[in-house]
N, C-alpha and C positions, 0 to 999 in steps of 0.2 A: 788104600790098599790096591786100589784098583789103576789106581796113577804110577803106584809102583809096579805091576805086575806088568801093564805096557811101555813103562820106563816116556812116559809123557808127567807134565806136572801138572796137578793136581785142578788149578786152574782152566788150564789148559782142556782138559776133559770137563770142567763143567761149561764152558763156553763152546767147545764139542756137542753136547748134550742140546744146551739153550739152539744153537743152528739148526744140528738138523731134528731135532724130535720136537723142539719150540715148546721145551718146557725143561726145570730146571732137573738137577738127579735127583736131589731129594723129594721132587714132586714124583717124579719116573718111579722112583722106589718106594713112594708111600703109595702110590696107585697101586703097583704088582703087588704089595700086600693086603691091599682093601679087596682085591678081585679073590688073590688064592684067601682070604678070612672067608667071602660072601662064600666061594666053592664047599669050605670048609663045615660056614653054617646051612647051605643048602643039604648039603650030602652025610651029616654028623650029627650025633647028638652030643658035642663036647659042649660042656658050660663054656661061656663066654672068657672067662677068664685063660681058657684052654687053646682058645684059638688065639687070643692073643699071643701066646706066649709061641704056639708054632707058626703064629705071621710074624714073629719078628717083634714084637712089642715085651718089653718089661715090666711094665705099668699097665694093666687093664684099664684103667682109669684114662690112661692116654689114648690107648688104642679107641678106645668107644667116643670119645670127643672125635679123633679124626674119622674112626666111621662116620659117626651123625655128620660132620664137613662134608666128607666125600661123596657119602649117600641118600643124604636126605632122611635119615632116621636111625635109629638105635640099633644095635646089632640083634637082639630082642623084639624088635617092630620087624625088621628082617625077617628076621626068624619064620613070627607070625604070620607075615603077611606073602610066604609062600605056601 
């Protein structure tokens, strides 16, 4: 959507991304949602399944795998350990 919205192809904007940010979009965009999640569970009391769904994730189950990747623990040990 975003390749059509600048009329560049698709391609074209992930090897845009890989240059100058030296890392892929789908890393770019799993990041921005690991930070607004952690925002989310610092300053909320939403269950887990709740922030996933306003980071972007459809799967709770998925979201909390790539939490624990991103962050080095559960979004729950997070939680805690603020």
């Amino acid at each position: 959507m975003i390749a059509e919205h600048v009329y560049l192809h698709p391609q074209y904007i992930g090897q845009l991304f890989k240059t100058e940010l030296n890392q892929t979009f789908t890393d770019y965009i799993t990041n921005k949602r690991i930070k607004y999640a952690q925002k989310l569970l610092r300053q909320t009391h939403l269950k887990v399944y709740e922030v996933a769904q306003l980071s972007g994730y459809k799967s709770a189950k998925h979201f909390m795998t790539l939490f624990k990747q991103e962050v080095g623990m559960t979004p729950i040990q997070y939680r805690q350990s603020l």
